[in-house]
N, C-alpha and C positions, 0 to 999 in steps of 0.2 A: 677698336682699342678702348682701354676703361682706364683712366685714372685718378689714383689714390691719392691721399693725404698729401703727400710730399711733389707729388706731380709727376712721380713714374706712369708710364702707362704700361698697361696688360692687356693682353691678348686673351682672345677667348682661351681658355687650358681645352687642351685637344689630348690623347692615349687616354693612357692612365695617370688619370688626376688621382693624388695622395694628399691629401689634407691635414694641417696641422693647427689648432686655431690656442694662440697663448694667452686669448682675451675670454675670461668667462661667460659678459654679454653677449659675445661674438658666438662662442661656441654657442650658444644657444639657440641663437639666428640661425648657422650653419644648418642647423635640422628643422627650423622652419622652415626652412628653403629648400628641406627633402633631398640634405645632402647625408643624411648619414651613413649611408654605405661608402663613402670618402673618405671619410673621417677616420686619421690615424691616431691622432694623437691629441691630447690637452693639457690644461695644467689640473692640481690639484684642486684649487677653485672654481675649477668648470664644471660645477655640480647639477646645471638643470638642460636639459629636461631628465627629470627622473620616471622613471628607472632607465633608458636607452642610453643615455651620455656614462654610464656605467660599461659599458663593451668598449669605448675608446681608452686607451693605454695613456696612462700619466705620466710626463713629464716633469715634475716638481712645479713650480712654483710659476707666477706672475715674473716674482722679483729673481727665481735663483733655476733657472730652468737647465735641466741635465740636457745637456748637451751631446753626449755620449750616447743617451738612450735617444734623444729624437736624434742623431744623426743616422742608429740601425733600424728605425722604423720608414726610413729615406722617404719623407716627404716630398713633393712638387712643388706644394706652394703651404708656405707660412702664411698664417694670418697674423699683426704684430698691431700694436696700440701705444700710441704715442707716450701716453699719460702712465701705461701701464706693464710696458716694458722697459727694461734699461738697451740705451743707444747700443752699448759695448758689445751686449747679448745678440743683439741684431745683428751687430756687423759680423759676427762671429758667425750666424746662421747663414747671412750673404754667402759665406764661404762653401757653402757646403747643400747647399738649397736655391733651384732655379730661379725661383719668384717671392717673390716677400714682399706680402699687400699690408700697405701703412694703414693703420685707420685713426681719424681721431674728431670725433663727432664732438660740437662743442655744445650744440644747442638741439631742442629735440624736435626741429627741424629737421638738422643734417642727416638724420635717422633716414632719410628720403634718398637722398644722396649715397649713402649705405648702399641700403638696400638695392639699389641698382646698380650700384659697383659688384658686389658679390653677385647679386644673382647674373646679371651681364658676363662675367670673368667666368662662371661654371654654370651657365646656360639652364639657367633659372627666371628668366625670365614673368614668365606667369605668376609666378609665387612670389616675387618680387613687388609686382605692379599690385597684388594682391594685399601685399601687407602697405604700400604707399596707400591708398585707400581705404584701409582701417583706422592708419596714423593720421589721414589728413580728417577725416570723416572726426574721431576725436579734439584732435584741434580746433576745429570748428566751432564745434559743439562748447569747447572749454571759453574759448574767447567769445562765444555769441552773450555772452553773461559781463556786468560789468561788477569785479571785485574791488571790495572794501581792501585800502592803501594796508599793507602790517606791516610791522619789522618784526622780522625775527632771526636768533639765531640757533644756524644748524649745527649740533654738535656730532662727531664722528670718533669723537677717542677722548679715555682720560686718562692723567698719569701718563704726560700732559695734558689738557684737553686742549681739543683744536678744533677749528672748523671751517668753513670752506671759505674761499671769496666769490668776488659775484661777477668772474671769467670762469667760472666752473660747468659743466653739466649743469648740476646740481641746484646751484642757484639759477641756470636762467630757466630749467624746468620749472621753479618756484613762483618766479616771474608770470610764468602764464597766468596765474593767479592774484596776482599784483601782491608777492610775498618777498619784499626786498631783504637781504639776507645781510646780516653785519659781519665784516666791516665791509665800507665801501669799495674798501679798497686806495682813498683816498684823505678825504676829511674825517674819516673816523680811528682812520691809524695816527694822524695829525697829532688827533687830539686826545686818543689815550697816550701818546709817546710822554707827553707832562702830566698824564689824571692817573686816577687811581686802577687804570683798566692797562697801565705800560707794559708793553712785553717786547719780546727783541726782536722778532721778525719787521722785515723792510717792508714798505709798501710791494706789492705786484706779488706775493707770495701766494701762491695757490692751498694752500693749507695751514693757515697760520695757528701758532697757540696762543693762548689767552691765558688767563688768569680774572676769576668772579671778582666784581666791586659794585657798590652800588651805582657810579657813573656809568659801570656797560649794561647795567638791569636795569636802569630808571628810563630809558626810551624803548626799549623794549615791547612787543605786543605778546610774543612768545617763544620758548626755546623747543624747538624740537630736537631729541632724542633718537638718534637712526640705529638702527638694529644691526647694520654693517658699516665700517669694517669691524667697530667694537659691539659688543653684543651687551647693550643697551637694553634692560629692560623694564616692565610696570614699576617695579618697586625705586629704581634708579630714577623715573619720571617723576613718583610721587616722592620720593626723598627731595631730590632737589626743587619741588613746585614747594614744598615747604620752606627749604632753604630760601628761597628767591623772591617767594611771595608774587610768584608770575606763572601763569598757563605754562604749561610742558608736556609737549605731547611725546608721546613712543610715536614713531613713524617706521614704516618698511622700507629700510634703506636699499633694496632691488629695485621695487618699483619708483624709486626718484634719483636713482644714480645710472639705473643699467639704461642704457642705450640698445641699438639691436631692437629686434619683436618684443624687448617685454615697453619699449616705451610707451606701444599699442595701451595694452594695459596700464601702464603708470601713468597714463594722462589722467584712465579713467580716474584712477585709485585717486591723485593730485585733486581730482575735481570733488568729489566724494569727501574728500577731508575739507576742502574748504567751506564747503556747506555744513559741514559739521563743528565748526570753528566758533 
């Protein structure tokens, strides 16, 4: 038995396994793991691996997933993500779908953890152990180096702008690198609640917004710029390095948010950038 986020456990899947995965990172794993011939279904943001994740049949959305159409593609097993499904959706799929594996990696460690849950639950084994060994082999390699202390922040959207806290993926990916991510989450919500950096989100918010001042730029080392979910680009970087008068990097927001096999790769990428910093 294998179990998931929430502490179900699963069984090896035995007939005909039908696969449906609502998490993009995830879907992408799935065909690491040389399950594509399983694979029914996805969302619309389950764009890679390209060109193969193109024959699996879309479901709408992360957030708003047609329920009608995956219930006629009758899956076996859902794949579902904490962070990146709604509860309500799930429980609806419960209804209707045998198995529905939780997943919700916090750190790119857990990616380990992963990876032996799915591949365990649809008898992938090899391919599993295979990518735990790429991942660990990078980490490695990432921490054997000792990184200069930064602050920075990671922006993800404007109109509002928002950016992550440092319970995120995101930021403790950053972490391996010693790239502490504002706000603390703590003493820096504190202390914009009275400066010129106040905004209304509570402490513990996983995605807060902000608003520029020079109290939140003046400790600063650098803002990074991600490419997803908003599509952040050069010109967007060098405008506001103007603005701010602070380093701003464009970063690939796949390789520092996706979880699954591409974390393989986003260590490297994470490592790559630091040395270029």
């Amino acid at each position: 038995m294998w179990t998931d986020a929430i502490g179900q456990s699963h069984a090896v899947a035995a007939g005909e396994v039908r696969i449906a995965s609502l998490v993009p990172s995830v879907t992408e794993l799935l065909f690491d793991l040389d399950l594509a011939d399983r694979m029914v279904a996805r969302t619309g943001f389950c764009i890679h691996p390209e060109p193969a994740v193109r024959a699996v049949a879309k479901v709408g959305g992360t957030k708003d997933v047609r329920l009608d159409k995956l219930r006629d593609l009758a899956p076996t097993h859902v794949v579902v993500n904490i962070d990146e499904n709604r509860r309500d959706t799930v429980d609806e799929i419960r209804t209707f779908v045998p198995h529905v594996i939780v997943t919700h990696p916090c750190t790119p460690e857990d990616n380990v953890a992963l990876y032996r849950l799915l591949g365990g639950i649809f008898g992938r084994q090899p391919q599993a152990e295979a990518l735990v060994t790429a991942l660990q082999a990078e980490l490695d390699s990432i921490r054997a180096r000792s990184w200069p202390a930064r602050r920075v922040l990671y922006a993800i959207w404007q109109d509002p702008w928002m950016t992550v806290s440092r319970a995120t993926y995101i930021s403790r990916m950053l972490a391996l690198v010693n790239w502490a991510t504002w706000p603390d989450d703590s003493a820096d919500l504190a202390a914009c609640v009275d400066g010129d950096c106040s905004r209304p989100n509570a402490p513990g918010e996983r995605y807060p917004t902000f608003r520029w001042s020079d109290a939140l730029v003046r400790d600063l080392d650098a803002v990074l710029l991600s490419t997803e979910p908003y599509r952040f680009t050069e010109d967007h970087a060098d405008a506001l390095e103007r603005q701010l008068g602070k380093p701003v990097m464009l970063v690939d927001g796949e390789m520092l948010s996706w979880y699954g096999s591409r974390a393989v790769a986003g260590v490297r990428y994470l490592k790559t950038l630091a040395e270029g910093f």
